[in-house]
N, C-alpha and C positions, 0 to 999 in steps of 0.2 A: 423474403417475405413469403407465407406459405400461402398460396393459391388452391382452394376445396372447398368444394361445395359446404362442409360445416365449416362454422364460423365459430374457430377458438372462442372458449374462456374465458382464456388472461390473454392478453395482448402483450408485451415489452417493445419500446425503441429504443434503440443504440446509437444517440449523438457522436459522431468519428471528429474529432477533433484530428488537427493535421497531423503527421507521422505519429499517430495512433498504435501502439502494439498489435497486429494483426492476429495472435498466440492468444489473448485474449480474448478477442473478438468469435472468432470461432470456439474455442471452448467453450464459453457463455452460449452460442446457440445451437452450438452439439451436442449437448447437454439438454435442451427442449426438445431440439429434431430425435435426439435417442427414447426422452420419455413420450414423444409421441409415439413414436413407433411401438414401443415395449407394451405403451399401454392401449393399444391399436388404438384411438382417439387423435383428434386435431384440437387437443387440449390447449398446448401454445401456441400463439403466433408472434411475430418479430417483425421491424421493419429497421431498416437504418437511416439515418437522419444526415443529414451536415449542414452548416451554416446556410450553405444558397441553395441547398439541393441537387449541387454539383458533385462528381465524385471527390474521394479522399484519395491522398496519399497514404498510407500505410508507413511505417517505421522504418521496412521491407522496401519501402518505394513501388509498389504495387497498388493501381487506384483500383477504388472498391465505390462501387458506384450506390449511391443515395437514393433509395424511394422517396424521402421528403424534405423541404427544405423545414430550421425550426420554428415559422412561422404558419407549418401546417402540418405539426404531430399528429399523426391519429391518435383517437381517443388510447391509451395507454394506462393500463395497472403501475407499470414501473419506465421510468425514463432514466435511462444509465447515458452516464457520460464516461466516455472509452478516450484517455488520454496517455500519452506518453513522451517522456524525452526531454519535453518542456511544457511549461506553466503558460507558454506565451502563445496565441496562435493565431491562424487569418480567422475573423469573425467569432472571435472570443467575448466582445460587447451582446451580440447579438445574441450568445449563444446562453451568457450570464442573463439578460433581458429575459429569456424565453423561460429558465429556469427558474426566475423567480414568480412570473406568470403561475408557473405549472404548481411552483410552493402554496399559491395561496390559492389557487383552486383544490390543495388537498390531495393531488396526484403523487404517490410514489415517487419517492429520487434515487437514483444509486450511481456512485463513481466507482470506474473500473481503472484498477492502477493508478494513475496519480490526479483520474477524475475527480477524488476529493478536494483535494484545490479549487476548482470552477466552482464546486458546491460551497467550497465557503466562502468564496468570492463572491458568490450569489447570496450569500447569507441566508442559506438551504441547513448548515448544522447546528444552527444555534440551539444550546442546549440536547447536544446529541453525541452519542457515542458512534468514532469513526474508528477507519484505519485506513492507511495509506503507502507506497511503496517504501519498503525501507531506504532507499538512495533517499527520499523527499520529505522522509518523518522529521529530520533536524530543520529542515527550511520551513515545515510545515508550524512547528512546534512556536519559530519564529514569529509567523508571522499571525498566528493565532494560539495564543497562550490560553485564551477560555474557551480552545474546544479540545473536548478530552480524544486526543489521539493513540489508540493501546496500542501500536504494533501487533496487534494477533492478525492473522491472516483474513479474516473478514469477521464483519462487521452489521449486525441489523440492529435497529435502533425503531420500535416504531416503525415508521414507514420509508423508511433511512436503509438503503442497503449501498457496502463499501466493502472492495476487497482488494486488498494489495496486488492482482496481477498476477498475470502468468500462470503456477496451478491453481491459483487460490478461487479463479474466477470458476473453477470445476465446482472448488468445496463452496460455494456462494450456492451458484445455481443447483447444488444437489441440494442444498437445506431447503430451497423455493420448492424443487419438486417434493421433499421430505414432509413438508408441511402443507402440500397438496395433497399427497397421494399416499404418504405414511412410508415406512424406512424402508418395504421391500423393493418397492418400486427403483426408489433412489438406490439402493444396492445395486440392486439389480444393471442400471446405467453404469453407473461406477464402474461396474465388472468389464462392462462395453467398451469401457477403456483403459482398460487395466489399473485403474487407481486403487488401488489395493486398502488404503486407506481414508474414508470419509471424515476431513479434521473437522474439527468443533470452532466456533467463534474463540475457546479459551486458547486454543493451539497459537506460539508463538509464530512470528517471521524468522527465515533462517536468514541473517543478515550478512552482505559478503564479507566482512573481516572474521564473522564466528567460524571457531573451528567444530568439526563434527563432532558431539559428545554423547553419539548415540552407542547404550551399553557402556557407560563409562560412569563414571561417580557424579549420584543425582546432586552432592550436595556442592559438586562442585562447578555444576550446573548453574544451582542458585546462585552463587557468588557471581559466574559470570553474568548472570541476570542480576545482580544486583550492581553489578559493576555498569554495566549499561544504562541499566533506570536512574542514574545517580552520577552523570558525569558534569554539572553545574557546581555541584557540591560534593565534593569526591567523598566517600567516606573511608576510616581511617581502617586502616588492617585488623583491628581489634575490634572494632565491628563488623566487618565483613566476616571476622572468625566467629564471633559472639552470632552471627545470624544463624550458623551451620552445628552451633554448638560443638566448636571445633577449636583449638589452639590456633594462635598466630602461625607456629613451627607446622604444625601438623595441616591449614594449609597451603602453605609454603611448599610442604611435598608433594600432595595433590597436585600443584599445579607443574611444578618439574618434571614430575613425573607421566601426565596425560599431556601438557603443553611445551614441553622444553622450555619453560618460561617462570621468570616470578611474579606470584601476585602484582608488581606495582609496575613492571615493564607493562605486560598486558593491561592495565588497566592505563595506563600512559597512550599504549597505543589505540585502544579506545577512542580517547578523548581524542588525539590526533588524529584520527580517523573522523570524528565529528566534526572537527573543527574546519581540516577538508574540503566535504560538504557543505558545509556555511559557508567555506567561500567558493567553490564552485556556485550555489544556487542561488545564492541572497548577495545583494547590494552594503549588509550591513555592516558596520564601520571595527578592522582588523581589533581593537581593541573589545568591543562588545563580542565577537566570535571568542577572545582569550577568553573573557570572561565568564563565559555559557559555556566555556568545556573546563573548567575547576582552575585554571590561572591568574592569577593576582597582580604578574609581573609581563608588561608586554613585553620585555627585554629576555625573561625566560619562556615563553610561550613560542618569538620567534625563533629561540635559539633551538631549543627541542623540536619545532616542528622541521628547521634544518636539518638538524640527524636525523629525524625520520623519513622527510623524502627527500634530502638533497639542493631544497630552494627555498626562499625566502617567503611567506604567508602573500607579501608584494607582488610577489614575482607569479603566485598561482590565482589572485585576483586578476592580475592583467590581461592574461592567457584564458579567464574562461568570460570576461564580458564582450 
């Protein structure tokens, strides 16, 4: 919390939910400490929050200790909730409680990393455009189907601000300062930390199975973005081709040729990849997981997901509850 004689601006709290991404945390507010500096002014200020007012554990395992408990936010522009690792945590009631509080007095919300969850738990996104960390987008998508989740790296909606995490909390807080202080400024920070590029709200998540397709064929780009957007309802090769204005055959080569792979393996492993996820994250029952990632047949769903990792869909529920 910034301690000087002028009294910020904007104000931000940072709710630390337990083993919280600590990478996030400090980008988010070295991002403010740099545009203050830059712009000589004590334009931002910041506090961190936790449930009792006690310190957090960090992800890292490193406690970060709390200016407030969240039944005594200071007056705050934006209240982000900094979550990680899990959906579940000590004083999550309270922390849901206070958040909805803060919704209908009209306050600013924002989840950092997989802080969109508590937000919709709070039923903070209703009717709002989010984003959330790619590892939690399938569970998210679960467990709230009417709120539009895009996968881009962050997210403002209104008074809604969401960023999947890690660098994305830079490109968050550089549009805040952007639209404070205008693009030089935010450059200018940026530079401070060598982020060379400022992405946009349209900028995708690089998700861990995607392989790198940077300078590589845009059209085959799309495909694998449409393979993704579309793994409930797989669509068929002659669509996928028909999107890129491309042959089935021609491609079939693109993808041997940039992926050692064909179209339907890769998009097989997709889905297995999602499917995964569902059951790592979510409770919901092996047959509806077949179902949400294009399978028809539980008897082929577990059989494939065997040759892809070796164990039964059974066998990776039991080990992750």
């Amino acid at each position: 919390m910034i301690a000087d004689d002028e009294t910020p601006k904007r104000h931000f709290s940072f709710i630390l939910a337990e083993f919280f991404p600590m990478f996030c945390l400090a980008a988010a507010i070295d991002v403010l400490r740099s545009a203050n500096r830059l712009s000589d002014t004590q334009y931002y200020g910041w506090s961190t929050v936790s449930h009792d007012g006690q310190p957090v554990d960090a992800s890292n395992r490193l406690a970060i200790k709390a200016a407030y408990g969240v039944n005594d936010i200071p007056q705050s522009d934006i209240v982000f909730v900094v979550a990680g690792l899990t959906t579940e945590f000590p004083g999550k009631a309270r922390i849901v409680a206070a958040l909805r509080s803060l919704g209908r007095r009209g306050v600013g919300l924002g989840g950092i990393s997989i802080g969109s969850y508590t937000l919709a738990e709070a039923g903070q996104l209703e009717g709002r455009r989010c984003t959330i960390h790619w590892e939690n987008r399938a569970s998210f998508r679960e467990a709230f189907p009417h709120i539009e989740c895009t996968g881009n790296v962050y997210e403002i909606d209104r008074n809604r601000y969401t960023s999947a995490g890690g660098t994305t909390s830079v490109d968050l807080m550089l549009e805040i300062v952007r639209s404070d202080f205008g693009p030089d400024l935010a450059h200018k920070v940026a530079n401070q930390f060598q982020h060379e590029r400022i992405r946009s709200h349209e900028d995708r998540q690089r998700v861990g199975q995607e392989p790198d397709l940077t300078g590589k064929s845009d059209k085959l780009r799309k495909v694998t973005e449409l393979m993704a957007e579309n793994l409930e309802l797989p669509l068929t090769a002659g669509e996928l081709a028909g999107s890129v204005h491309l042959s089935v055959r021609q491609v079939e080569r693109l993808f041997l040729r940039h992926l050692n792979s064909t179209p339907g393996r890769y998009y097989m492993t997709l889905r297995l990849e999602r499917a995964r996820q569902l059951l790592r994250q979510t409770n919901i029952p092996i047959l509806e997981v077949a179902l949400s990632t294009g399978f028809t047949s539980h008897s082929y769903f577990a059989q494939s997901y065997r040759l892809q990792f070796g164990r039964a869909p059974s066998d990776e529920r039991r080990t992750s509850f």
